[in-house]
ZANUPA-751891 format. One record per atom (N, C-alpha, C): x, y, z; residue in one letter. Coordinates in steps of 0.001 Angstrom, whole numbers, padded with zeros to 6 digits, always signed. Layout:
BEGIN
XYZa ...
END
This chain:
BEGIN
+120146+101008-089491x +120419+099697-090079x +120925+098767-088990x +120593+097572-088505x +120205+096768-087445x +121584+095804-088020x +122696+095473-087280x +123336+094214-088086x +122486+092768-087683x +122687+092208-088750x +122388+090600-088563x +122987+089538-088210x +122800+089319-087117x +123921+088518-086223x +123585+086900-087018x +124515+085882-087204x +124299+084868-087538x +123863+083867-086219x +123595+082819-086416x +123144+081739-085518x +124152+081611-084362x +124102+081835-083120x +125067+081436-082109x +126107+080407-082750x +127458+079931-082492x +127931+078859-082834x +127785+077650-081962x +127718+078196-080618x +127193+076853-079752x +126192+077684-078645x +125758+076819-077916x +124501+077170-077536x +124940+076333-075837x +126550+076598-075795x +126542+075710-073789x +127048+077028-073281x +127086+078482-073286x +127199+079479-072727x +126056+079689-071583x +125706+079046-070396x +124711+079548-069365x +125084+080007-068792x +124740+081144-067816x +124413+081465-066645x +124431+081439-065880x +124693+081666-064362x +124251+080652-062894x +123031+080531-062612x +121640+081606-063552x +120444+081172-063917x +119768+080244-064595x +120585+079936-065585x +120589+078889-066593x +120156+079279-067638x +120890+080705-068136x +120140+081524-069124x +121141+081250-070050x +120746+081122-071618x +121670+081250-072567x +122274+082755-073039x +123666+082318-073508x +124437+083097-074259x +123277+083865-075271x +123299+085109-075115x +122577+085976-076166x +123511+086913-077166x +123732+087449-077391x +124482+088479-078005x +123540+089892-078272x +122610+089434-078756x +121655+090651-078786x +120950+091060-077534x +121097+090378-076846x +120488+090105-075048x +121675+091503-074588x +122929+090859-074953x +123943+091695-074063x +124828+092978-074651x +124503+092940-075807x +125336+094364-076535x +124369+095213-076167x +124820+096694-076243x +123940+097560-076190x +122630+098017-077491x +121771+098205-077520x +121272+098270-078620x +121316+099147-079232x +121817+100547-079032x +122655+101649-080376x +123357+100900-081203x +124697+100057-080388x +125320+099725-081289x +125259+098398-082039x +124054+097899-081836x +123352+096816-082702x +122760+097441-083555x +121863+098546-083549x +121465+099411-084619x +122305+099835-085375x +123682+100089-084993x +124599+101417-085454x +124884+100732-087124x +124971+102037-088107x +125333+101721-089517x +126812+102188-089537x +127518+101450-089491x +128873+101850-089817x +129125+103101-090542x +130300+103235-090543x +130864+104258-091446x +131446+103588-092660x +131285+104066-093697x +131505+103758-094804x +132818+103994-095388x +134392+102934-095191x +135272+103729-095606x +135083+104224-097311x +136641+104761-098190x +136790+104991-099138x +137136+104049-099683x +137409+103133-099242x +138271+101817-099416x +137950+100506-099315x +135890+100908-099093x +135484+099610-098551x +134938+098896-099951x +134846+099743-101165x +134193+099043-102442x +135729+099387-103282x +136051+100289-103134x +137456+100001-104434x +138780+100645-104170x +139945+099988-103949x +141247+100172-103366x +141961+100211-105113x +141956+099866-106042x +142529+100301-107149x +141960+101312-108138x +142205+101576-108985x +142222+102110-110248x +142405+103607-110119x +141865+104391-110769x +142026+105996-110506x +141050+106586-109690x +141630+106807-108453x +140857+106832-106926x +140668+108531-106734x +139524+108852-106890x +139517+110145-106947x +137962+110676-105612x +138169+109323-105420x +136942+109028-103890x +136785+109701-102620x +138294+110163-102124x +138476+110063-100594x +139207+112139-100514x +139366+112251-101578x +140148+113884-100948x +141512+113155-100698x +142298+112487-101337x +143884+111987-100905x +144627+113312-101894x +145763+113457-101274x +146345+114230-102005x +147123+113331-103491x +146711+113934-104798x +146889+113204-105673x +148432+112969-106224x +149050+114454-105633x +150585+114591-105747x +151636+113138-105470x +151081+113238-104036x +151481+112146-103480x +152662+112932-101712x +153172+111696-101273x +153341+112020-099854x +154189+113206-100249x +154918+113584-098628x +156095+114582-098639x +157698+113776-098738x +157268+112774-098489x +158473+111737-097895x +158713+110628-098902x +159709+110814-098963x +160272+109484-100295x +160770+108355-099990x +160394+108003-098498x +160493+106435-098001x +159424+105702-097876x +159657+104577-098181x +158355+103464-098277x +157623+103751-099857x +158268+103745-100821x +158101+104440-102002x +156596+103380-102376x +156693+102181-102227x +155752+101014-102539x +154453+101573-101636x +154900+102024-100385x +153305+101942-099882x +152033+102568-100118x +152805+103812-101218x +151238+104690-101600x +150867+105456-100333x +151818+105963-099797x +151428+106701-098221x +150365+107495-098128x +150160+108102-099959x +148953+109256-099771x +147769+108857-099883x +147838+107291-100014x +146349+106957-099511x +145659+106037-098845x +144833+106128-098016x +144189+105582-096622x +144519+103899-096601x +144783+103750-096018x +144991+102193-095646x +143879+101201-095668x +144428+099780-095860x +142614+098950-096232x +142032+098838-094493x +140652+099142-094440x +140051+099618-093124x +139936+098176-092798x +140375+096862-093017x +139952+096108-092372x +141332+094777-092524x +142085+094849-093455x +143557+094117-093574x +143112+092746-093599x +142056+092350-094041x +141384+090923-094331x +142932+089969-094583x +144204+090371-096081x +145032+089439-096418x +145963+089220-094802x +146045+090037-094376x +147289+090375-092928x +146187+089204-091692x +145215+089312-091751x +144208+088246-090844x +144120+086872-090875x +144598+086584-092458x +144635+085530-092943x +145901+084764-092210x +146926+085246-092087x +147707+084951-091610x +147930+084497-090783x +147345+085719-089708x +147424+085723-087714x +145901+084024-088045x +145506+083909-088683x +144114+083089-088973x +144855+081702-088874x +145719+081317-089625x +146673+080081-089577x +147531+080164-088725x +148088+081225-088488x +148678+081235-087151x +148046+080500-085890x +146897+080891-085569x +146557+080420-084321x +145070+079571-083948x +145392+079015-085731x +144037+078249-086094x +142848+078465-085773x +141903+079743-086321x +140710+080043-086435x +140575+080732-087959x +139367+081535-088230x +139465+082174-089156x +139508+083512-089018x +139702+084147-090485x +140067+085469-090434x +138848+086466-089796x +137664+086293-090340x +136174+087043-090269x +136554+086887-088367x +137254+085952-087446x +137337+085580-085877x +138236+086778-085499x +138790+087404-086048x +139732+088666-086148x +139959+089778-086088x +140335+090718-084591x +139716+092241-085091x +141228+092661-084863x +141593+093824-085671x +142751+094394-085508x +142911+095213-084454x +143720+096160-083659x +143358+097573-082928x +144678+097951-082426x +144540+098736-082334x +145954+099495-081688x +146428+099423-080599x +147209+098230-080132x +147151+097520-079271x +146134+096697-078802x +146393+095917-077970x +145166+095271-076823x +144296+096276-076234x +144940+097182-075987x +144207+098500-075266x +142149+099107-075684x +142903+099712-077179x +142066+099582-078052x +140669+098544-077999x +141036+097421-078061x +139834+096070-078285x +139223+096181-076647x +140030+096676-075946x +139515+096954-074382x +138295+097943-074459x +138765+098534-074775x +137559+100065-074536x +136659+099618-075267x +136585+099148-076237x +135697+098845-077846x +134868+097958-077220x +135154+096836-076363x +134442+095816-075207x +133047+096344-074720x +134283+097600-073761x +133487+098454-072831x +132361+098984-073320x +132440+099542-074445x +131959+100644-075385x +130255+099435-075836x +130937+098432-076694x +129928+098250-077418x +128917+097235-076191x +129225+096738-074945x +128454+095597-074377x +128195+096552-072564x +128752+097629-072425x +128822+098112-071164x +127393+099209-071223x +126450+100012-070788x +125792+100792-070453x +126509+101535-068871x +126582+102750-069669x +127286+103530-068474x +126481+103861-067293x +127305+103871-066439x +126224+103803-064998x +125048+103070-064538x +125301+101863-065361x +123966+100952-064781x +124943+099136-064859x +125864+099201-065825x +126543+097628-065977x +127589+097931-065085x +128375+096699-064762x +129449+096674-063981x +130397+095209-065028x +131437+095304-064573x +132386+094078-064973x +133134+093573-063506x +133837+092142-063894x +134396+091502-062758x +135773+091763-063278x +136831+091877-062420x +138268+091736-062581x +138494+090849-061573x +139533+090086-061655x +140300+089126-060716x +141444+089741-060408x +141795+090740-059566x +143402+091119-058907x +143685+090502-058294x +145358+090597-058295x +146119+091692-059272x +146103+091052-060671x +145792+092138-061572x +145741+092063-062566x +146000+093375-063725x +145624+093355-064544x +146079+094327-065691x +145258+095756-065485x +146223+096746-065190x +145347+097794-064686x +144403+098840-065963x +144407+098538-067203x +143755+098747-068314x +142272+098548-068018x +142132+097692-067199x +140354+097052-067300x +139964+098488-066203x +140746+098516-065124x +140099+099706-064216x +139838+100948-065110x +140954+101300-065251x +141045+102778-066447x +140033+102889-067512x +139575+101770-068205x +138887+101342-069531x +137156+101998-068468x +137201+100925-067557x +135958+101103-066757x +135593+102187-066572x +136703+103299-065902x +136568+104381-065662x +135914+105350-066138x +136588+105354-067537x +136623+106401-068265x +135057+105915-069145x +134580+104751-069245x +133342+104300-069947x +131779+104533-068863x +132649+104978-067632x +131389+105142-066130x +131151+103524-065789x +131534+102561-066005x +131161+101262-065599x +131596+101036-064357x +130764+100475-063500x +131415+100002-062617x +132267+098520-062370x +133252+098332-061230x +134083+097225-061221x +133712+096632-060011x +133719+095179-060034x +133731+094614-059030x +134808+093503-058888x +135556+093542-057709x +136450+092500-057825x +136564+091149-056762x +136961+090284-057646x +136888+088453-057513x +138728+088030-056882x +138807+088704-056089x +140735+088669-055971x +140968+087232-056102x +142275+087068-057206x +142829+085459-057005x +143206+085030-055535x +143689+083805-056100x +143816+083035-054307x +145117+083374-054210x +145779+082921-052813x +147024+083548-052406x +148402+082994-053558x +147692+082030-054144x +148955+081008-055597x +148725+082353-056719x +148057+082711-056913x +147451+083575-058137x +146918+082940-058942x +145496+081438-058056x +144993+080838-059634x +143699+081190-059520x +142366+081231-060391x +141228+081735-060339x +140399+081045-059420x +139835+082081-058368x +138957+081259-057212x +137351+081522-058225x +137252+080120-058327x +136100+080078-059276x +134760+080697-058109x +134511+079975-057328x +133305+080403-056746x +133295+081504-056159x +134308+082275-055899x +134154+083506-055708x +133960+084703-056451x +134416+084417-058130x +134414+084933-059425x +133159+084552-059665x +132589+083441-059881x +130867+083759-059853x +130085+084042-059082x +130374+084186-057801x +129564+084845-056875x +129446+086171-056917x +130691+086878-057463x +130797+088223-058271x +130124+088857-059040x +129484+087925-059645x +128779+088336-060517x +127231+088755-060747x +126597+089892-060851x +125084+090136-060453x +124345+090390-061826x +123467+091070-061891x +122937+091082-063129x +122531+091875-063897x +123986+093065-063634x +124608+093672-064309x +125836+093605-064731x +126169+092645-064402x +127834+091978-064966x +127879+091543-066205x +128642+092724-067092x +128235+092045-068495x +129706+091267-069085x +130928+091548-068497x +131863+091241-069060x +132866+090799-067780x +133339+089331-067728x +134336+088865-066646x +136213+089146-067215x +136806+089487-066668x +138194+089626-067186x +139324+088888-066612x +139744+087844-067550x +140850+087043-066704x +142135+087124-067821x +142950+087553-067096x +144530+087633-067675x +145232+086412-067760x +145788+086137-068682x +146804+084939-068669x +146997+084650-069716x +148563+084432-069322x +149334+084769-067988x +149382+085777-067436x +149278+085656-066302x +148818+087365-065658x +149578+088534-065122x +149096+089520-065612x +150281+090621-065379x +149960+091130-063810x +150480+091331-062843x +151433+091164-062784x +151894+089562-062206x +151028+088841-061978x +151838+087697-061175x +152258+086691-062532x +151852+086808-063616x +153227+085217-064858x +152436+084321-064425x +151298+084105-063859x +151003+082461-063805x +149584+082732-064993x +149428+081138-065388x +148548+080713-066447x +147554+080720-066011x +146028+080687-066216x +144880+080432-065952x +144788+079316-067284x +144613+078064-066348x +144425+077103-067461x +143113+077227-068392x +142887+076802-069249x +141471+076659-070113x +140281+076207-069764x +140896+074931-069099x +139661+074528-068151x +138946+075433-067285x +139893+075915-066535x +139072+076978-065595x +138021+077905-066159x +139156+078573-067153x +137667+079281-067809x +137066+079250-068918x +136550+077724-068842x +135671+077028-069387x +134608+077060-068792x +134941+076802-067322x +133846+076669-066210x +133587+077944-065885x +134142+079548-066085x +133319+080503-066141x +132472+080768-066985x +132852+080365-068294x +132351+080268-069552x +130924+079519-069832x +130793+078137-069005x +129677+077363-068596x +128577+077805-067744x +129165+078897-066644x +128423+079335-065927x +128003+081108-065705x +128481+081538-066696x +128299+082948-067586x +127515+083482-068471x +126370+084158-068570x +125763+084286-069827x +126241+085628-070417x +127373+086163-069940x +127954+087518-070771x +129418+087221-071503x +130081+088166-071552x +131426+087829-072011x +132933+087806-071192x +133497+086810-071248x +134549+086454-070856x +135587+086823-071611x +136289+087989-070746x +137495+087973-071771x +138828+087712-071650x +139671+086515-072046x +140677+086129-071912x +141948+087218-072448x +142862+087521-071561x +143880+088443-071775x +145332+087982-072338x +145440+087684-073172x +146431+086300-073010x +147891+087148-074008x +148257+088116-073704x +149568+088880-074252x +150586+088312-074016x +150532+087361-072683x +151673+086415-072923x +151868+085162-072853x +150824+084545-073665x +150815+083581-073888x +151899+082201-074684x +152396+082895-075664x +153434+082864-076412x +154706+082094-075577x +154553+082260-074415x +155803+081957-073150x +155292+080957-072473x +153965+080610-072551x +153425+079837-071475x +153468+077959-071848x +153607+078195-073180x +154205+077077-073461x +152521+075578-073914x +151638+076533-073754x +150373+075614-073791x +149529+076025-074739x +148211+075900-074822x +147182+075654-076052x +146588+077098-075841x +146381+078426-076390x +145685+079312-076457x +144320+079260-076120x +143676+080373-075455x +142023+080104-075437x +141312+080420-076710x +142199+080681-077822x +141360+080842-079085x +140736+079254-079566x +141224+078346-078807x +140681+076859-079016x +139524+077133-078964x +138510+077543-077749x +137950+077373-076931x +136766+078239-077903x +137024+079256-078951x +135972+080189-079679x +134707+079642-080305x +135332+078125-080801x +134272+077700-081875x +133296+076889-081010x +133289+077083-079757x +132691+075714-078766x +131882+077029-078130x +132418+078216-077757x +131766+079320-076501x +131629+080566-077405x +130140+080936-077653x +129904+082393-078555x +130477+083525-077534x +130706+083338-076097x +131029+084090-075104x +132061+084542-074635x +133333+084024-075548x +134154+084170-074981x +135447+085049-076128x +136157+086000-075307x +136812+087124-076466x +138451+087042-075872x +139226+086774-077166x +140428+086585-076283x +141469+087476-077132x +142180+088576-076204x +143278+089441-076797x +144700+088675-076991x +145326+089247-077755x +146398+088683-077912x +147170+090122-078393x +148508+090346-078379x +149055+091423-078797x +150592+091207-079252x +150860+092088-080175x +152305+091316-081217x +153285+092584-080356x +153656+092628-079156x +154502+093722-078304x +155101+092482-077278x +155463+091646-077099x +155494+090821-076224x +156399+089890-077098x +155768+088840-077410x +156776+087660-078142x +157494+087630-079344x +156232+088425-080220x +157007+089392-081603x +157819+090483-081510x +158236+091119-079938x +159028+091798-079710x +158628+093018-080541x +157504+093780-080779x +157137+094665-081578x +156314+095499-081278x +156504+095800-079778x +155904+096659-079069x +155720+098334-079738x +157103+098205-080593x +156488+099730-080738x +155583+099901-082236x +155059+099089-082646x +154171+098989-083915x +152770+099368-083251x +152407+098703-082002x +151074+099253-081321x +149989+097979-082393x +150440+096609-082218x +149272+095622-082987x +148572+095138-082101x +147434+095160-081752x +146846+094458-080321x +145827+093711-081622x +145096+092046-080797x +143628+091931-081550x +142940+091289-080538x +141817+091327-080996x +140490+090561-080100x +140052+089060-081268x +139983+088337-080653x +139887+087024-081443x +138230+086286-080659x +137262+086440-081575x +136215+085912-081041x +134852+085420-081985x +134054+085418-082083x +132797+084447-083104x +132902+085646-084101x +132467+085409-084564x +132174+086581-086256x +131243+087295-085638x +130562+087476-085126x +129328+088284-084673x +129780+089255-083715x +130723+089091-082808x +131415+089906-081870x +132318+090704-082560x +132760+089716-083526x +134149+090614-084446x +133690+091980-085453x +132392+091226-086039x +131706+092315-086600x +130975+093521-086046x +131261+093371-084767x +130355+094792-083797x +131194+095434-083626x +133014+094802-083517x +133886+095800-082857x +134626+096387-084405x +134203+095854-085526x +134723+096817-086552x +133544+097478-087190x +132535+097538-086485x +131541+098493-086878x +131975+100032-085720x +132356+099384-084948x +132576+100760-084174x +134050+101255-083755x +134753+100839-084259x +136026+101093-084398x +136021+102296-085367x +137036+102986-084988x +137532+104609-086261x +137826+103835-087396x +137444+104475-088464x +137724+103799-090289x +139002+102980-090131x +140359+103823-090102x +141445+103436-090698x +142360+103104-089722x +142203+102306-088400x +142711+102280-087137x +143886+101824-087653x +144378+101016-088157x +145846+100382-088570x +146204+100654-089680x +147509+101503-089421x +148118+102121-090481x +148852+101654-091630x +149303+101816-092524x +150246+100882-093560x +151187+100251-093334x +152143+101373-092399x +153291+100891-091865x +153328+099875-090888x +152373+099736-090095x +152161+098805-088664x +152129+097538-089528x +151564+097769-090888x +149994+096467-091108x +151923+095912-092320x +152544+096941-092789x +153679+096161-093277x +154637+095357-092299x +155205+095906-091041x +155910+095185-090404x +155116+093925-089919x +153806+093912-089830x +152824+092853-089094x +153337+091809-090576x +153204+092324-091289x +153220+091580-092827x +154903+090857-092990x +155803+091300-092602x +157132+090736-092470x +157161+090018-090907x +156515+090446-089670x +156779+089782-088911x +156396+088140-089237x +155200+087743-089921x +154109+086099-089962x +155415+086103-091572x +156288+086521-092158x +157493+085845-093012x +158237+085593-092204x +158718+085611-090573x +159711+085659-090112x +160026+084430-088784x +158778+083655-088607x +158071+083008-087868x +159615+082547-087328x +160047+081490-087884x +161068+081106-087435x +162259+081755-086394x +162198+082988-086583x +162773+084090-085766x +162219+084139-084874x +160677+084265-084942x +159687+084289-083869x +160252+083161-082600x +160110+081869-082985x +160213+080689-082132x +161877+080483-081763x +162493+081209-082407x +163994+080796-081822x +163946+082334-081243x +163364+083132-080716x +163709+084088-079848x +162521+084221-078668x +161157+083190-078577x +161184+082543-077461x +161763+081845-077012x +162230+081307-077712x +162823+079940-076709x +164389+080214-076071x +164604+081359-076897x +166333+082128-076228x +165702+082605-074799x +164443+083074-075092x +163744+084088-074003x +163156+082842-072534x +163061+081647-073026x +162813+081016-072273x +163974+080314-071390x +164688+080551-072383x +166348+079675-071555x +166760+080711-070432x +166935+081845-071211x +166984+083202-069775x +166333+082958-068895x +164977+082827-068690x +164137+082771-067925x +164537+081745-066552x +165121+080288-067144x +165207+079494-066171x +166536+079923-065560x +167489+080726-066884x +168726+080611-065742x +168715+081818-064752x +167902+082996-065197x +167458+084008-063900x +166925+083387-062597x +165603+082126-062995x +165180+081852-061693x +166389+081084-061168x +167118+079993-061715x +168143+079666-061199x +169301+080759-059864x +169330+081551-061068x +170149+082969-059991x +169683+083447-058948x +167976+083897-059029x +167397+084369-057755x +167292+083277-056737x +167090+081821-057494x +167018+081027-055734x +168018+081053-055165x +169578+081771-055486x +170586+081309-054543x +170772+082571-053392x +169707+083600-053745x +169999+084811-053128x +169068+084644-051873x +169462+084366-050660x +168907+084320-049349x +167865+085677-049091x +168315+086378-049823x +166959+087968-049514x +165595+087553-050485x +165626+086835-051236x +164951+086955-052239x +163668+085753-050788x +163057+085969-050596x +161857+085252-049633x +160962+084395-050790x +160660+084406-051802x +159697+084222-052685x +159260+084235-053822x +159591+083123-054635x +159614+083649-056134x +158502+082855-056702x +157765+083599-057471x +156414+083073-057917x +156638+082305-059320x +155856+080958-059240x +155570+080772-060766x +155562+081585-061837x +156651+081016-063306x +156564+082156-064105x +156045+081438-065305x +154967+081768-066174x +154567+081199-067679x +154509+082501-068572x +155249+083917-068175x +155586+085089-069066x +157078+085103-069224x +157605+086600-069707x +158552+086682-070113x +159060+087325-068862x +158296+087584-067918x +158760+088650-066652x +158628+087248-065321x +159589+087923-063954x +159621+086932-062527x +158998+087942-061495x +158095+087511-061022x +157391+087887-060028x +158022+087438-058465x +158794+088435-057698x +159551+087968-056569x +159227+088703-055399x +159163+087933-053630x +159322+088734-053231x +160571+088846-052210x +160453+090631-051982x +161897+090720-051702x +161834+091867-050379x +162261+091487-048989x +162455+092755-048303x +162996+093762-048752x +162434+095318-047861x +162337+096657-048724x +162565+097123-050255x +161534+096202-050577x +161816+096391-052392x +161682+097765-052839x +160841+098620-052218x +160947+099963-052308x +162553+100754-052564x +163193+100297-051263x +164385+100777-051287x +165683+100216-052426x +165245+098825-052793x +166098+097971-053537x +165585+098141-055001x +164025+099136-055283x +163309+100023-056644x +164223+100627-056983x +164275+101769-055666x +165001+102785-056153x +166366+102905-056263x +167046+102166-055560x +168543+101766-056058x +168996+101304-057269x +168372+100105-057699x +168811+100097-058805x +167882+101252-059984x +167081+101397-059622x +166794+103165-061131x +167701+103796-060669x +168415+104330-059431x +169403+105329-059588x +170688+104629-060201x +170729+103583-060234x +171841+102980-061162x +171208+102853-062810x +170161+103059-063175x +169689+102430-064466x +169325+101826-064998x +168942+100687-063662x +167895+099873-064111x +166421+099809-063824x +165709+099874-064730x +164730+099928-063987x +163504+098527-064014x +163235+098589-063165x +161996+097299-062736x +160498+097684-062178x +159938+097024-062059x +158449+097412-061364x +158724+096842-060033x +157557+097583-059045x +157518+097260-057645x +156161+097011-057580x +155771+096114-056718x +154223+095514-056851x +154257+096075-055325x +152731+095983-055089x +152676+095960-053228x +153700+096231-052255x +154410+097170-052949x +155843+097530-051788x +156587+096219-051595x +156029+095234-051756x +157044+093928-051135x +157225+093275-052587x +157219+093368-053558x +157594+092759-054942x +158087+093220-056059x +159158+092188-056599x +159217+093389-057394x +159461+092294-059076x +159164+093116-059868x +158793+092174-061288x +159993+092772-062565x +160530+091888-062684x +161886+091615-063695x +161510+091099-064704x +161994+091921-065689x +161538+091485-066921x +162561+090497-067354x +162787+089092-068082x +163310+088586-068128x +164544+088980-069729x 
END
């Protein structure tokens, strides 16, 4: 069973050939063929459910008495989408759930990569998920390194690109360096791309500007993560999503496992979008820290270098950070060390 992709939404996705945005051009074609799996849950979630093999007793555990633990969760959380949907002004069907950002990574790989024949672009330093993802899918990587600021060297990122490059990856704000990749920029990869662009944007929330989910209803090409571990402070729920045209969204929940998000995740996700207000007064606590840390590090004469920050973390550099790593973990704190000469504080 073949899915039926609807009409591109826009049609300015080219190439440096001057080829249009395809979708069926660039997924693999198994999983354009592929017939989903059919949950238990995909035609009827009430009445006397005797569908799935749930245990009818019911759980072992007498907490969360409301959630019905003993049976499978809705495989797709359409009301919980609705939400993140007004949240960040698109629609819900633009929406894929996954277990973490991580998750919507591989699922990328999976449904648009051919192993041992596609490659993807990364821009380092950047999020080391895309290498690992690559890895483990046989894809190969090719990399577009940012400029010495950490902003995207455009012509070198499309010169990167050959014609097996099915997917470009730009972080931002970027882990590890905190600086933004404005929209514009990759707009103009987006203009000059006929595969998928995928915007990484986990910490966006801090950066204080317009999301690239703007950018969805204008570019069929372009896929942007977002993850509730970062600004929702809810890292340990494991909510990552991919936000992109309905046609992309619908390939990655065709091949996604049935019941990827559990009750419990999909309830706290469900009290976090009641809590919004909490949300925005604990960035902006998170942002006041932020300036009075950089404040603190410029007065420290060792500190050589402190990078633009639009995350929740400061990118610095610092003689023998190695040695100044491991000092403070043997005291208890611990931090990341970049390139032996940096080191990244979470704010």
């Amino acid at each position: 069973q073949k899915i039926i992709l609807t009409p591109s939404i826009s049609m300015s996705s080219f190439s440096k050939s001057g080829d249009v945005f395809s979708l069926e051009r660039i997924a693999r074609k198994n999983i354009l063929e592929l017939a989903p799996y059919r949950c238990a849950r995909d035609d009827y979630s009430e009445g006397v459910l005797l569908d799935a093999n749930e245990n009818s007793i019911g759980p072992v555990v007498s907490t969360y008495p409301n959630l019905d633990l003993h049976r499978y969760p809705d495989p797709l959380h359409l009301e919980l989408k609705e939400e993140v949907a007004k949240f960040r002004g698109i629609k819900k069907d633009q929406i894929f759930f996954g277990v973490g950002s991580d998750e919507a990574i591989d699922l990328l790989f999976r449904i648009f990569c051919i192993p041992a024949i596609d490659n993807v672009v990364i821009t380092p330093p950047t999020y080391g998920m895309y290498k690992v993802c690559a890895k483990i899918n046989d894809v190969s990587v090719i990399s577009a390194p940012l400029t010495p600021d950490f902003d995207l060297d455009i012509p070198s990122t499309i010169a990167a690109i050959t014609q097996t490059t099915k997917m470009v990856f730009i972080c931002s704000p970027g882990n590890p360096t905190s600086k933004l990749i404005p929209n514009e920029t990759v707009e103009e990869i987006l203009q000059r791309f006929n595969g998928i662009v995928v915007v990484d944007e986990a910490y966006i929330d801090f950066a204080g500007t317009q999301s690239a989910c703007s950018l969805i209803t204008q570019y069929p090409n372009v896929v942007v993560l977002q993850t509730l571990s970062k600004a929702f402070g809810l890292a340990g729920i494991r909510l990552g999503m991919a936000m992109a045209n309905e046609n992309i969204i619908q390939l990655m929940n065709n091949v996604k496992a049935p019941y990827n998000i559990n009750k419990l995740t999909a309830e706290v996700v469900k009290d976090a979008f009641q809590n919004l207000d909490t949300f925005r007064l604990n960035v902006t606590s998170i942002l006041h820290e932020r300036a009075f840390l950089l404040s603190q590090l410029e007065k420290l004469s060792i500190v050589k270098k402190i990078h633009h920050s639009d995350a929740n973390f400061i990118l610095f550099v610092i003689p023998q950070a190695q040695l100044i790593y491991k000092n403070m973990a043997d005291r208890g704190v611990v931090v990341v060390i970049e390139e032996q000469k940096c080191i990244v504080l979470t704010v």
